[in-house]
PQR file of N, CA, C, O and H, with PARSE charges and radii, in Angstrom:
ATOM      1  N   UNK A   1     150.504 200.799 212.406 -0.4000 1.5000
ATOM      2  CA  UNK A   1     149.988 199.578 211.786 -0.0000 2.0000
ATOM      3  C   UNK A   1     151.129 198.841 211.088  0.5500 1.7000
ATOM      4  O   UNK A   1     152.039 199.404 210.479 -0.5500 1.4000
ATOM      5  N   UNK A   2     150.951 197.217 211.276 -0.4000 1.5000
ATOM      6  CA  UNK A   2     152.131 196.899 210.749 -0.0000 2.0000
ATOM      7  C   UNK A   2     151.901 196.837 209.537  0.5500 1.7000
ATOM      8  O   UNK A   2     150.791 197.256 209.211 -0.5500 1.4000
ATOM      9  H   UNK A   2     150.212 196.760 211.771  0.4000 1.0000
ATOM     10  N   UNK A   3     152.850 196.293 208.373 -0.4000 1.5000
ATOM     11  CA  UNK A   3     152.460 195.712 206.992 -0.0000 2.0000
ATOM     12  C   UNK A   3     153.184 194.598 206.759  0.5500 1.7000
ATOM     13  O   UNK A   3     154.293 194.541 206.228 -0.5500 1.4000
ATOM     14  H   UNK A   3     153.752 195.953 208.638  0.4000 1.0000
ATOM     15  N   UNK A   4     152.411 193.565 207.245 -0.4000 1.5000
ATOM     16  CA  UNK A   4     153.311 192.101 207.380 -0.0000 2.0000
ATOM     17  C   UNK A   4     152.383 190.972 206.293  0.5500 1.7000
ATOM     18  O   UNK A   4     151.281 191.196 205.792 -0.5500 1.4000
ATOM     19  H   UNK A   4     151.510 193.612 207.677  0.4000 1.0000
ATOM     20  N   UNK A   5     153.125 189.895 206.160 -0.4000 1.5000
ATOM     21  CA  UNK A   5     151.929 188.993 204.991 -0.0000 2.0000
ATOM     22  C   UNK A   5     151.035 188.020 206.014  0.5500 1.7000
ATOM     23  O   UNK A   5     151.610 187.419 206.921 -0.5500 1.4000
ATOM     24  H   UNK A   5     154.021 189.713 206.567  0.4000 1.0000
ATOM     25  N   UNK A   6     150.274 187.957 205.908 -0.4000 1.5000
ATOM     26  CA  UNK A   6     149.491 186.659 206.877 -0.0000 2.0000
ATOM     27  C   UNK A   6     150.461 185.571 207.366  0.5500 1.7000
ATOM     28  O   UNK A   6     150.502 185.127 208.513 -0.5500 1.4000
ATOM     29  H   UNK A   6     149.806 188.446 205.171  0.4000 1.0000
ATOM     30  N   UNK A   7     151.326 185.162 206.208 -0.4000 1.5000
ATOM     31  CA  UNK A   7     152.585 184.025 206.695 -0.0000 2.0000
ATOM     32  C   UNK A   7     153.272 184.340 207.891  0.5500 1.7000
ATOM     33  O   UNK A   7     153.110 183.686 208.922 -0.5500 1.4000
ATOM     34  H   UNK A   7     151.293 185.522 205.276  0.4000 1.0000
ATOM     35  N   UNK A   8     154.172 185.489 207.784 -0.4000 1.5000
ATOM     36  CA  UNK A   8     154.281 185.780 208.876 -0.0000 2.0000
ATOM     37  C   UNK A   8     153.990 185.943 210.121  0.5500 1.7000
ATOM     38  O   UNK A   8     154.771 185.790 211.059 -0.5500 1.4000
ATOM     39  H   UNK A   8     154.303 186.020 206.947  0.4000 1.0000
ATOM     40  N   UNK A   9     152.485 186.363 210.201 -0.4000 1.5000
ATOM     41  CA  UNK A   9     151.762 186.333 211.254 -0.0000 2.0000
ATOM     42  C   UNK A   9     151.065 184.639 211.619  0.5500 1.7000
ATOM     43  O   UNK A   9     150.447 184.307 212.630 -0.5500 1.4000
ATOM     44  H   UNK A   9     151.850 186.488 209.439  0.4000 1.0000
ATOM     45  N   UNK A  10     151.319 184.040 210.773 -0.4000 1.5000
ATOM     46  CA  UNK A  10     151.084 182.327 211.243 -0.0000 2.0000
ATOM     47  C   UNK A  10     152.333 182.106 212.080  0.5500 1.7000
ATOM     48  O   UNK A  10     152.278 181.655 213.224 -0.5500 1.4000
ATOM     49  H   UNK A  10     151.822 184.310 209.952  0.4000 1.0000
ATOM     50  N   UNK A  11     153.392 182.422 211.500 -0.4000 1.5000
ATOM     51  CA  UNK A  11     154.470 182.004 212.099 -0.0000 2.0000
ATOM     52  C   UNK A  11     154.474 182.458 213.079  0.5500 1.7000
ATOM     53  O   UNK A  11     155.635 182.103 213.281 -0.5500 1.4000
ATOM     54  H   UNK A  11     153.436 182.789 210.571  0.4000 1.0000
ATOM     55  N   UNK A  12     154.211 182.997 214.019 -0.4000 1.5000
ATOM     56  CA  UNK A  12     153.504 183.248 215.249 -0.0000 2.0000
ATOM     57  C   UNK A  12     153.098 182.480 216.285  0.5500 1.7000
ATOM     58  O   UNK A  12     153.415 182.372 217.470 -0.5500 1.4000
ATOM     59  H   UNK A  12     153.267 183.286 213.855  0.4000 1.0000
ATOM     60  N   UNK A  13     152.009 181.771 215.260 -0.4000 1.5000
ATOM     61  CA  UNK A  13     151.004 181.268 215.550 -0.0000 2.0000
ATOM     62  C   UNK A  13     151.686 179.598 215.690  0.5500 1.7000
ATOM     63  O   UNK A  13     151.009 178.884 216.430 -0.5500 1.4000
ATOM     64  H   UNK A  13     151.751 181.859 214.298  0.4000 1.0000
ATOM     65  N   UNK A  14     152.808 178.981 215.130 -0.4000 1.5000
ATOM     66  CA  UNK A  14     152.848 177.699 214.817 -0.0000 2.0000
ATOM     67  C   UNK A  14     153.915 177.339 216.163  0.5500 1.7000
ATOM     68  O   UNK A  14     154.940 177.842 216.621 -0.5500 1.4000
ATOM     69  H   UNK A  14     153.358 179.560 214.529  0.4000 1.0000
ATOM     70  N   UNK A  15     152.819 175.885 216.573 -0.4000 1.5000
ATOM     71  CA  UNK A  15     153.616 175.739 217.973 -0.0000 2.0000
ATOM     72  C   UNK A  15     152.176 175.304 218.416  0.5500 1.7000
ATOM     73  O   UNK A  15     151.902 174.187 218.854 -0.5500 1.4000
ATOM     74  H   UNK A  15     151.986 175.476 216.201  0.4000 1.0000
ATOM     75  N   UNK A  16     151.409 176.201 218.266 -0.4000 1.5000
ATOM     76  CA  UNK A  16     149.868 176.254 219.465 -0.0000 2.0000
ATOM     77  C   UNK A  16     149.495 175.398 219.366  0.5500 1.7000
ATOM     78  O   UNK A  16     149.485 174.735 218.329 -0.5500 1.4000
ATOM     79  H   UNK A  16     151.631 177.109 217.911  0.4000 1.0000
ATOM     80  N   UNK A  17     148.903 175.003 220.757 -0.4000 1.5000
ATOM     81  CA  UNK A  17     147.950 173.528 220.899 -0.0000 2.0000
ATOM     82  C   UNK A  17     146.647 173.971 220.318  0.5500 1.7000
ATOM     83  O   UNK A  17     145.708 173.556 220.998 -0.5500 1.4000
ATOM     84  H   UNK A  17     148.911 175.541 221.599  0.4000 1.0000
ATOM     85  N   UNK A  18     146.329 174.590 219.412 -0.4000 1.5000
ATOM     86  CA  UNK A  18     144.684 174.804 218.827 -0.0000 2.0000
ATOM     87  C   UNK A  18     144.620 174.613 217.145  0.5500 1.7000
ATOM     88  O   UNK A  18     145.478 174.258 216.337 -0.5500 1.4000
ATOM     89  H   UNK A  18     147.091 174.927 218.860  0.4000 1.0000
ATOM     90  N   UNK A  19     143.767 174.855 217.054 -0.4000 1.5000
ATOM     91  CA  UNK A  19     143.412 174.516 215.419 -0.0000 2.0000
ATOM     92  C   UNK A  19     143.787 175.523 214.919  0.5500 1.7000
ATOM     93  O   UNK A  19     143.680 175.205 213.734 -0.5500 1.4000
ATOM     94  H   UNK A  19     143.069 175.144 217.710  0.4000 1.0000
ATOM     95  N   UNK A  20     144.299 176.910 214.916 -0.4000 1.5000
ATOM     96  CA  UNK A  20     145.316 177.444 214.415 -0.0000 2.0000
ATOM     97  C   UNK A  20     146.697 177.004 214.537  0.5500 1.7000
ATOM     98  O   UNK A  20     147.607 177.399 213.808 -0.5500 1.4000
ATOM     99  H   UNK A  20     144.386 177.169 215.878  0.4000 1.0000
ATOM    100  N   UNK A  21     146.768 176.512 215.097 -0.4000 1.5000
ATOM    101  CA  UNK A  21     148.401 176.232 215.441 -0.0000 2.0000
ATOM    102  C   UNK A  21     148.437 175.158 214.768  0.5500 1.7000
ATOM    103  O   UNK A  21     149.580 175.176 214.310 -0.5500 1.4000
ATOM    104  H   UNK A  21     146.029 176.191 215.689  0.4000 1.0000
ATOM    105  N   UNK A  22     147.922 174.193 214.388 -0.4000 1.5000
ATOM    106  CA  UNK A  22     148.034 172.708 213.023 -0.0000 2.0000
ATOM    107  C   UNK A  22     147.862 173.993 211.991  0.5500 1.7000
ATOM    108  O   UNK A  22     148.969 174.283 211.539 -0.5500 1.4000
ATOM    109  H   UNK A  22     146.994 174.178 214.760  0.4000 1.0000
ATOM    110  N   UNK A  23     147.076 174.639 211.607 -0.4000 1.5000
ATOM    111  CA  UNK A  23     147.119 175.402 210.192 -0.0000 2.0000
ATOM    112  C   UNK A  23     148.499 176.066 209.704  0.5500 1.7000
ATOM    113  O   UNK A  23     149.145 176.077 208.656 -0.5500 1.4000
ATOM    114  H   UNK A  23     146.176 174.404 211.975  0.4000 1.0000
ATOM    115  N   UNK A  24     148.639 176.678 211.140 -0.4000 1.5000
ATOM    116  CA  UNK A  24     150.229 177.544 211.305 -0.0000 2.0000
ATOM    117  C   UNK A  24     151.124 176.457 210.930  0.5500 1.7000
ATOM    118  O   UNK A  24     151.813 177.073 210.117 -0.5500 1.4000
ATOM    119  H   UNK A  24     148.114 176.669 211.991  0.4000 1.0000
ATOM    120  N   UNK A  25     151.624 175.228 210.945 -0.4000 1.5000
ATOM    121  CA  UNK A  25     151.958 174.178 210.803 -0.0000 2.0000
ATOM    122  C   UNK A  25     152.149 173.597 209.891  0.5500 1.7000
ATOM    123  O   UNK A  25     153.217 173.066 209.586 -0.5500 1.4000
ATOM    124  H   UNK A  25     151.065 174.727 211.605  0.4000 1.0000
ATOM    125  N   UNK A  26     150.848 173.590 209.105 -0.4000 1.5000
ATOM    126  CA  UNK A  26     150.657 172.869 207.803 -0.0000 2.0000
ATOM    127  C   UNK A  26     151.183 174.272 206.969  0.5500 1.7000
ATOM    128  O   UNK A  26     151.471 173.953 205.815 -0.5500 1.4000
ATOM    129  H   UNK A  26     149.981 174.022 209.353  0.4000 1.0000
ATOM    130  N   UNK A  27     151.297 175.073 207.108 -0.4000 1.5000
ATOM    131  CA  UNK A  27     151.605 176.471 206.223 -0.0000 2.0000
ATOM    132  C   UNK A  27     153.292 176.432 206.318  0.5500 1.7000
ATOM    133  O   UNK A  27     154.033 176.314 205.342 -0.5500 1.4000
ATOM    134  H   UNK A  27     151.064 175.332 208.045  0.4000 1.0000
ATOM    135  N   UNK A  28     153.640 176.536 207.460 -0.4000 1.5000
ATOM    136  CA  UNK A  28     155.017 176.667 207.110 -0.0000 2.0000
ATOM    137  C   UNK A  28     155.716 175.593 206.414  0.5500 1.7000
ATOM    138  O   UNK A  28     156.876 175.746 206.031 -0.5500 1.4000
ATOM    139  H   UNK A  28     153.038 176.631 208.253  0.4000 1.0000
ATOM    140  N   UNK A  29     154.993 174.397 206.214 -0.4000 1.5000
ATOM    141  CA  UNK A  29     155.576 173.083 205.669 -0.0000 2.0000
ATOM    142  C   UNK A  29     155.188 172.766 203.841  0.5500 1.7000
ATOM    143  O   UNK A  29     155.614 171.816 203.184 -0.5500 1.4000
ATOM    144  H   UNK A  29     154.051 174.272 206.525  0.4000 1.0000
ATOM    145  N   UNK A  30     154.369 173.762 203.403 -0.4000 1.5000
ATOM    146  CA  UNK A  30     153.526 173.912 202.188 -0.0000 2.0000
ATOM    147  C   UNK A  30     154.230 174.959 201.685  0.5500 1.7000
ATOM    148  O   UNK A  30     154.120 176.131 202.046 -0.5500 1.4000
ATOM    149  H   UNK A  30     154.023 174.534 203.937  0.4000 1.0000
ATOM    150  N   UNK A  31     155.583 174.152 200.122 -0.4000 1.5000
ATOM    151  CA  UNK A  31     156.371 174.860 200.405 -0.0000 2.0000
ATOM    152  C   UNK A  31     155.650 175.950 198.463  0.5500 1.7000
ATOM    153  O   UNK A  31     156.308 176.542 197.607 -0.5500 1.4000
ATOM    154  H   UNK A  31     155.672 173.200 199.828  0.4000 1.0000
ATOM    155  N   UNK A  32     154.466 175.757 198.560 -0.4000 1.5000
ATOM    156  CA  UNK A  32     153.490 176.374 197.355 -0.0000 2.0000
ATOM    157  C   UNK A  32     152.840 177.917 198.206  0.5500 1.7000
ATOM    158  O   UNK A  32     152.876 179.002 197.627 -0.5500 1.4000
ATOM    159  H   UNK A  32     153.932 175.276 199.256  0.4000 1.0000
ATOM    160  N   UNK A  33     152.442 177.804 199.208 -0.4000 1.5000
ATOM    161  CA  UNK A  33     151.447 178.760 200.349 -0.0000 2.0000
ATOM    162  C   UNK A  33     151.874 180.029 199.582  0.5500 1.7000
ATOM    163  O   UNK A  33     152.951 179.992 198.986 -0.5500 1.4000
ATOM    164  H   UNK A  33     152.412 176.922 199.678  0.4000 1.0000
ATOM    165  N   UNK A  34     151.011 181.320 199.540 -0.4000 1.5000
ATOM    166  CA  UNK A  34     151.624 182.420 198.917 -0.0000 2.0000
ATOM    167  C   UNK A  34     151.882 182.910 200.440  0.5500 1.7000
ATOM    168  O   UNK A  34     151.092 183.118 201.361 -0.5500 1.4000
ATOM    169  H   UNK A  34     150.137 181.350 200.024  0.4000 1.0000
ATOM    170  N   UNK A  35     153.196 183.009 200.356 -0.4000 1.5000
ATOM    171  CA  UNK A  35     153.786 183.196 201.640 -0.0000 2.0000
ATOM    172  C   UNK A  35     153.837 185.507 201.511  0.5500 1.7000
ATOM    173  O   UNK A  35     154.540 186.182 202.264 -0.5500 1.4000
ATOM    174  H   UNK A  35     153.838 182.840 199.608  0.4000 1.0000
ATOM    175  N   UNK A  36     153.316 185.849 200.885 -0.4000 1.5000
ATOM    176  CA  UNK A  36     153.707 187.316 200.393 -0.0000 2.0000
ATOM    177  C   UNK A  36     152.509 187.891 200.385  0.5500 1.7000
ATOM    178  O   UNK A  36     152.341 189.045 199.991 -0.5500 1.4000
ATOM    179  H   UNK A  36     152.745 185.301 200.273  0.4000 1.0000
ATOM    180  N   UNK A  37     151.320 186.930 200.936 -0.4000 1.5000
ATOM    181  CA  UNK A  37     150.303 187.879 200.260 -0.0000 2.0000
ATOM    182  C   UNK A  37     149.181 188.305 201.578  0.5500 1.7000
ATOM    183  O   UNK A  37     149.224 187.310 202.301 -0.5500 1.4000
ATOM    184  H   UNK A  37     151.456 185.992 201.255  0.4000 1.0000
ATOM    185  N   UNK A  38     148.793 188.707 201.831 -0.4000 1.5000
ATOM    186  CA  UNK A  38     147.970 189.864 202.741 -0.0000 2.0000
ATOM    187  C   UNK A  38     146.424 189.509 202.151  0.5500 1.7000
ATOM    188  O   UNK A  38     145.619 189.243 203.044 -0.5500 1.4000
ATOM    189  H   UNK A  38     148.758 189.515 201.243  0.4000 1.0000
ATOM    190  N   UNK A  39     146.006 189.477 201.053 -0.4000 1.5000
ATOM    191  CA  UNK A  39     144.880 189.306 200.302 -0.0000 2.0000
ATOM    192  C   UNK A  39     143.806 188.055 200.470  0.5500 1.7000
ATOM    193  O   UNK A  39     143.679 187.065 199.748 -0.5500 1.4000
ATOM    194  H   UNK A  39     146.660 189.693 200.327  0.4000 1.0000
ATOM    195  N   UNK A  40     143.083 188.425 201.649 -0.4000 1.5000
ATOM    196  CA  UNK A  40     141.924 187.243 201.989 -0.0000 2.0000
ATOM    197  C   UNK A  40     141.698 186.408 201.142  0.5500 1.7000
ATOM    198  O   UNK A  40     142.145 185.262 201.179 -0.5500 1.4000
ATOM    199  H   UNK A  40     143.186 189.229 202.235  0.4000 1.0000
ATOM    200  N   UNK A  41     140.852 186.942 200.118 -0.4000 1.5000
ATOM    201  CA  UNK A  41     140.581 185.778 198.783 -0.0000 2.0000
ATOM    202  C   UNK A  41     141.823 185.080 197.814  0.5500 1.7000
ATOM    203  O   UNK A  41     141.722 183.902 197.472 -0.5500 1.4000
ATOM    204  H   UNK A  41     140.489 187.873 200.088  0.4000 1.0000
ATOM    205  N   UNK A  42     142.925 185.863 197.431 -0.4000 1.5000
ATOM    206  CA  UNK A  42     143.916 184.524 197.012 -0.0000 2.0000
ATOM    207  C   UNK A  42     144.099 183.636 198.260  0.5500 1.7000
ATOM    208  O   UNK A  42     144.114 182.417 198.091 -0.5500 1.4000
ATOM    209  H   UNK A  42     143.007 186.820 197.708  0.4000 1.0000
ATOM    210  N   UNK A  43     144.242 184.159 199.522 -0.4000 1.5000
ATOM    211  CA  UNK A  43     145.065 182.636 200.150 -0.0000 2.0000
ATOM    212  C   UNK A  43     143.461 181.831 200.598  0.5500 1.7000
ATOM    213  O   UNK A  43     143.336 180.608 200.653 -0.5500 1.4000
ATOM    214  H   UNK A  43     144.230 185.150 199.658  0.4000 1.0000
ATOM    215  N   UNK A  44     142.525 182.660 200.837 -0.4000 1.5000
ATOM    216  CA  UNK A  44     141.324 181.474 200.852 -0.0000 2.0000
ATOM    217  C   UNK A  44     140.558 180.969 199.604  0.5500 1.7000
ATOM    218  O   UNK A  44     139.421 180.523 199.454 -0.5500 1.4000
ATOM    219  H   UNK A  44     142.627 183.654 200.792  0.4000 1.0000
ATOM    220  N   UNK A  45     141.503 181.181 198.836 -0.4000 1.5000
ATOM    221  CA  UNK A  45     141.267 180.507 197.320 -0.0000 2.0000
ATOM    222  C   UNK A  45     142.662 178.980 197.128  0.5500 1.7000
ATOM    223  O   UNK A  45     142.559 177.841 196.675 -0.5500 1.4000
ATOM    224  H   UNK A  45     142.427 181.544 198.957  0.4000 1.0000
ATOM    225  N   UNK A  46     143.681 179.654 197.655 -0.4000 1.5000
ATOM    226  CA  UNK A  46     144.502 178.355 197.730 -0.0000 2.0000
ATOM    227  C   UNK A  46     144.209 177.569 198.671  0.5500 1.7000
ATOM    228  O   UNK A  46     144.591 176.412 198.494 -0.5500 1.4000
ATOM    229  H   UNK A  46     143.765 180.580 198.024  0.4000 1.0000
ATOM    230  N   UNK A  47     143.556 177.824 199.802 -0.4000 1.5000
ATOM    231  CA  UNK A  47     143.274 176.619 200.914 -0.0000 2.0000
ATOM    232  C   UNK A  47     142.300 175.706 200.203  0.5500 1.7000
ATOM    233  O   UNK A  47     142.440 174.483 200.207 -0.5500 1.4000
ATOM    234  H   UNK A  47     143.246 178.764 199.946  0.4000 1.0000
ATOM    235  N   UNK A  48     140.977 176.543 199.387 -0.4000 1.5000
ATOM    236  CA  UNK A  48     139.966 175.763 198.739 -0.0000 2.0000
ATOM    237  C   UNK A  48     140.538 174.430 197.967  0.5500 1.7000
ATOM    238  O   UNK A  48     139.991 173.342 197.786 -0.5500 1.4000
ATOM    239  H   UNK A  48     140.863 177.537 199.383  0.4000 1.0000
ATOM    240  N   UNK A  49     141.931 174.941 197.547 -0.4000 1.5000
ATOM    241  CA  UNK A  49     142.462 174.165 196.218 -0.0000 2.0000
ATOM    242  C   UNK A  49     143.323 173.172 196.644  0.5500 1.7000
ATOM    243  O   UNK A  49     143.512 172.037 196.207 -0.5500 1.4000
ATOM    244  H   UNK A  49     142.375 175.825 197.694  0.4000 1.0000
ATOM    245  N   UNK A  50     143.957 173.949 197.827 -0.4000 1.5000
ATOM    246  CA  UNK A  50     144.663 173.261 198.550 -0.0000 2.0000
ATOM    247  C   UNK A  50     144.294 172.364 200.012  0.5500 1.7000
ATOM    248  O   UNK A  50     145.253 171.888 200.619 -0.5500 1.4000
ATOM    249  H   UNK A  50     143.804 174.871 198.182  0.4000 1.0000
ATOM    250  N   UNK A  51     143.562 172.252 200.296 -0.4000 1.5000
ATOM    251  CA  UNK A  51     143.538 171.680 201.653 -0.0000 2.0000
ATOM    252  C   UNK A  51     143.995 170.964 202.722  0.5500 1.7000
ATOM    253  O   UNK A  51     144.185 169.790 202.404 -0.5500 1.4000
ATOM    254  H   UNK A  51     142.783 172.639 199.802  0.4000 1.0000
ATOM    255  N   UNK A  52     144.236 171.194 203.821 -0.4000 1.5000
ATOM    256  CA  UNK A  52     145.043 170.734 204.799 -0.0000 2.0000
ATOM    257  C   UNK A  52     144.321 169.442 205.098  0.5500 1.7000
ATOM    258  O   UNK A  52     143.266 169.386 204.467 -0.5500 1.4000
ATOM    259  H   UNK A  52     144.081 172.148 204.079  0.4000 1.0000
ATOM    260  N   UNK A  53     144.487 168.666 205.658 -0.4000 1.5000
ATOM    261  CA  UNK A  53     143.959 167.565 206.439 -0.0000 2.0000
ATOM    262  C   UNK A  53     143.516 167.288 208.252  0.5500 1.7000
ATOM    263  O   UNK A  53     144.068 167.123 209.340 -0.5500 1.4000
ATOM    264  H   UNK A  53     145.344 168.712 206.171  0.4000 1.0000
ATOM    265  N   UNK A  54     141.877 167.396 207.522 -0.4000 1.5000
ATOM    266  CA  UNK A  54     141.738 167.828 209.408 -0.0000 2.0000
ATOM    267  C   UNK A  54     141.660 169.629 209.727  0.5500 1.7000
ATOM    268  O   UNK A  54     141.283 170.186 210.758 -0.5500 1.4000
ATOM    269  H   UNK A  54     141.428 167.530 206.638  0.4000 1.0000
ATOM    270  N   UNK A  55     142.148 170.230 208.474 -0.4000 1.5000
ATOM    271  CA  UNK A  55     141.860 171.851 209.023 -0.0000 2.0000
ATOM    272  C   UNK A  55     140.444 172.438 208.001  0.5500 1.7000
ATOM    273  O   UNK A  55     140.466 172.217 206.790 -0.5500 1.4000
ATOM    274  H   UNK A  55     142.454 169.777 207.636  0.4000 1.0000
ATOM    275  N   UNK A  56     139.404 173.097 208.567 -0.4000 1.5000
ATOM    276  CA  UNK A  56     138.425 173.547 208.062 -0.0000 2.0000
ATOM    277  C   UNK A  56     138.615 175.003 207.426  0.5500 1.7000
ATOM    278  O   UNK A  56     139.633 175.560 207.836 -0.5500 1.4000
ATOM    279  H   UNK A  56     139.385 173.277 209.551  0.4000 1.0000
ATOM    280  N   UNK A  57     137.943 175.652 206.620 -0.4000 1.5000
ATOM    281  CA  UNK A  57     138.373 176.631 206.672 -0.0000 2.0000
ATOM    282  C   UNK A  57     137.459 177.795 207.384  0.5500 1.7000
ATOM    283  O   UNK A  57     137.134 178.820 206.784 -0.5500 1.4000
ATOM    284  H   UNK A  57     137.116 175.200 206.287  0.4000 1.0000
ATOM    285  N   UNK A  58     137.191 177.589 208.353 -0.4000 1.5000
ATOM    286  CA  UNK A  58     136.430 178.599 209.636 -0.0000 2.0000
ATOM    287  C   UNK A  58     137.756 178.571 210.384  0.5500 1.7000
ATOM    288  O   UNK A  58     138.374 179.577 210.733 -0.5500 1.4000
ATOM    289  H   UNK A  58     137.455 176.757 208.841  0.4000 1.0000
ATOM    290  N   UNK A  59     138.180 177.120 210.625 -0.4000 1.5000
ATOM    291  CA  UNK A  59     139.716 178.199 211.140 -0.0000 2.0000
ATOM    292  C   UNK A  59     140.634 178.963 210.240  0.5500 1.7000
ATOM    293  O   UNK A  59     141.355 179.729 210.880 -0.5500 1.4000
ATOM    294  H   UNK A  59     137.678 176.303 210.342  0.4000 1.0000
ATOM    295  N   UNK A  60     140.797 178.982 209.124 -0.4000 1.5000
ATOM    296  CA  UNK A  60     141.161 179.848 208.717 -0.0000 2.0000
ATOM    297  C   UNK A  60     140.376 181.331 208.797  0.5500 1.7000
ATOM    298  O   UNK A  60     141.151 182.170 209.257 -0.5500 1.4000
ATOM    299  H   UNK A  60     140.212 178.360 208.604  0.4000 1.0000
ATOM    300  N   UNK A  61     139.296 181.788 208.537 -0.4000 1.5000
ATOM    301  CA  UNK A  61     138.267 182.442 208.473 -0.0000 2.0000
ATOM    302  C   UNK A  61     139.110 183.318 210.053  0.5500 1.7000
ATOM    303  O   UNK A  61     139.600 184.446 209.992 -0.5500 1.4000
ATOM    304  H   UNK A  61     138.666 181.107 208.164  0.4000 1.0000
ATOM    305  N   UNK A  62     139.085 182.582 211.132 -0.4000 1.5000
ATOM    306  CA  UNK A  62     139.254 183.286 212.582 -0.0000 2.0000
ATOM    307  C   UNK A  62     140.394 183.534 212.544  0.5500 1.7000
ATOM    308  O   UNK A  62     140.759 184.571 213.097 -0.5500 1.4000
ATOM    309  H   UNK A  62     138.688 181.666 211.182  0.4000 1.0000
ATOM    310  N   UNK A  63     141.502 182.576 211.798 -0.4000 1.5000
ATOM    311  CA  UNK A  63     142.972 183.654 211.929 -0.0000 2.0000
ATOM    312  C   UNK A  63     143.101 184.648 211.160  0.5500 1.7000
ATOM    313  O   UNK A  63     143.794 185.621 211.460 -0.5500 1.4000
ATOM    314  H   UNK A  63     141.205 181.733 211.348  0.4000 1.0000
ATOM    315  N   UNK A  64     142.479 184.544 210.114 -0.4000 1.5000
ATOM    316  CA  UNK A  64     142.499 186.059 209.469 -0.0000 2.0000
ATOM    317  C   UNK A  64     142.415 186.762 210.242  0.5500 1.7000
ATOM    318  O   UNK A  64     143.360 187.391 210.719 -0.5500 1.4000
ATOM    319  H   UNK A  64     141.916 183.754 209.870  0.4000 1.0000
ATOM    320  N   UNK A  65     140.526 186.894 210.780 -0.4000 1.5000
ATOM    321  CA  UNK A  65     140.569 188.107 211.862 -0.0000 2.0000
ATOM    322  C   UNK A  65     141.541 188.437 212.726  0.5500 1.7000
ATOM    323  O   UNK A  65     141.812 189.615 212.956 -0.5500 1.4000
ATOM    324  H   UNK A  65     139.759 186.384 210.393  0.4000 1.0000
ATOM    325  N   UNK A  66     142.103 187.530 213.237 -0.4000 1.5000
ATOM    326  CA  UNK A  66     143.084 187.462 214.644 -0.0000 2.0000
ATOM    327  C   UNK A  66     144.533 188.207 213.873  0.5500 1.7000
ATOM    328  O   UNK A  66     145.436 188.779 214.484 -0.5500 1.4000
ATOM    329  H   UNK A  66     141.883 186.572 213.051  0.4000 1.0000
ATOM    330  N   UNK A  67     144.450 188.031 212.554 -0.4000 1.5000
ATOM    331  CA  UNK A  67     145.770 188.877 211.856 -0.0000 2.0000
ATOM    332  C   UNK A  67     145.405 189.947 211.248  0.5500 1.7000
ATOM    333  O   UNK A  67     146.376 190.700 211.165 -0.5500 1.4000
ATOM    334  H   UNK A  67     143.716 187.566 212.058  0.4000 1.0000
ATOM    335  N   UNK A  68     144.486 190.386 210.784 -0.4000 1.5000
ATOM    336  CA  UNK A  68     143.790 192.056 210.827 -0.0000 2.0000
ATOM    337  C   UNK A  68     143.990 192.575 212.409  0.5500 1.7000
ATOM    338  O   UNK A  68     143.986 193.799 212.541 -0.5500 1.4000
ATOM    339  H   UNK A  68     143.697 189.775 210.851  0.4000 1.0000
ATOM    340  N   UNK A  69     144.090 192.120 213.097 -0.4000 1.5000
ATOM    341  CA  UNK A  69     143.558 192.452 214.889 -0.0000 2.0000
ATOM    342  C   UNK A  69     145.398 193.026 215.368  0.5500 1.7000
ATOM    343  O   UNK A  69     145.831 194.158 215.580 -0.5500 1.4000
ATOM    344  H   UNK A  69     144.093 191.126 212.990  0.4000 1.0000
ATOM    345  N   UNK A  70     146.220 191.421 215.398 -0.4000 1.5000
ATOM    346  CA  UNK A  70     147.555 191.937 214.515 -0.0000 2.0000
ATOM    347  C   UNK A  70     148.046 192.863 214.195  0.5500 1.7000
ATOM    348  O   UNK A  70     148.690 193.469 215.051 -0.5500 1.4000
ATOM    349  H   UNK A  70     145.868 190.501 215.226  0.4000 1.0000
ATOM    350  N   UNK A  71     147.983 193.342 212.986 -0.4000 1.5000
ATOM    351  CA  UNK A  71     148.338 194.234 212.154 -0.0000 2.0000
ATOM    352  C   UNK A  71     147.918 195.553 212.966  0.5500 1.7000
ATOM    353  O   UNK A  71     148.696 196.426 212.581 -0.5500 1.4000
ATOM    354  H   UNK A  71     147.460 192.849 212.291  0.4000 1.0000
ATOM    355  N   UNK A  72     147.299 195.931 213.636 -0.4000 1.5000
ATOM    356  CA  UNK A  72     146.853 197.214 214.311 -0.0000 2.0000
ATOM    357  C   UNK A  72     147.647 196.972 215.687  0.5500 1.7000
ATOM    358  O   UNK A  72     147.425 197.802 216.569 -0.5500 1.4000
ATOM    359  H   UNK A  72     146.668 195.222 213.949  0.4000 1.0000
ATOM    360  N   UNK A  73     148.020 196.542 215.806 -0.4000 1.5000
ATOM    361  CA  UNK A  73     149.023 195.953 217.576 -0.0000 2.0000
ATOM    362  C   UNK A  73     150.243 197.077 217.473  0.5500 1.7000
ATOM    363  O   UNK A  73     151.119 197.119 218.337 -0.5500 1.4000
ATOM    364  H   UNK A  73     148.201 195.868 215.090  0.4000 1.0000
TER
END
């Protein structure tokens, strides 16, 4: 199992033609994002506070999963 921060695993992700890939996007450019943290509820507590434009947070919600899914790779 790896032990990586969600940031990392966006960075992955940034490039994609999908609504993760604008989130992946808007994250690496948000230079506040807790780029260190693994912890569902702080970073879906900063999206609340913070919000992207145009990104919901159900896509966030599905990259989580997709980076728990990740982390076991």
């Amino acid at each position: 199992m790896k032990d990586r921060p969600y940031y990392q695993y966006m960075k992955t992700q940034a490039g994609a033609k999908n609504d993760t890939g604008k989130l992946a996007n808007h994250i690496a450019d948000d230079m506040s994002f807790p780029k260190y943290s693994n912890n569902y509820h702080e970073i879906s507590d900063y999206l609340e506070k913070n919000p992207y434009l145009n990104i919901s947070l159900d896509t966030f919600d599905e990259s989580f999963s997709d980076y728990k899914e990740w982390l076991q790779s």
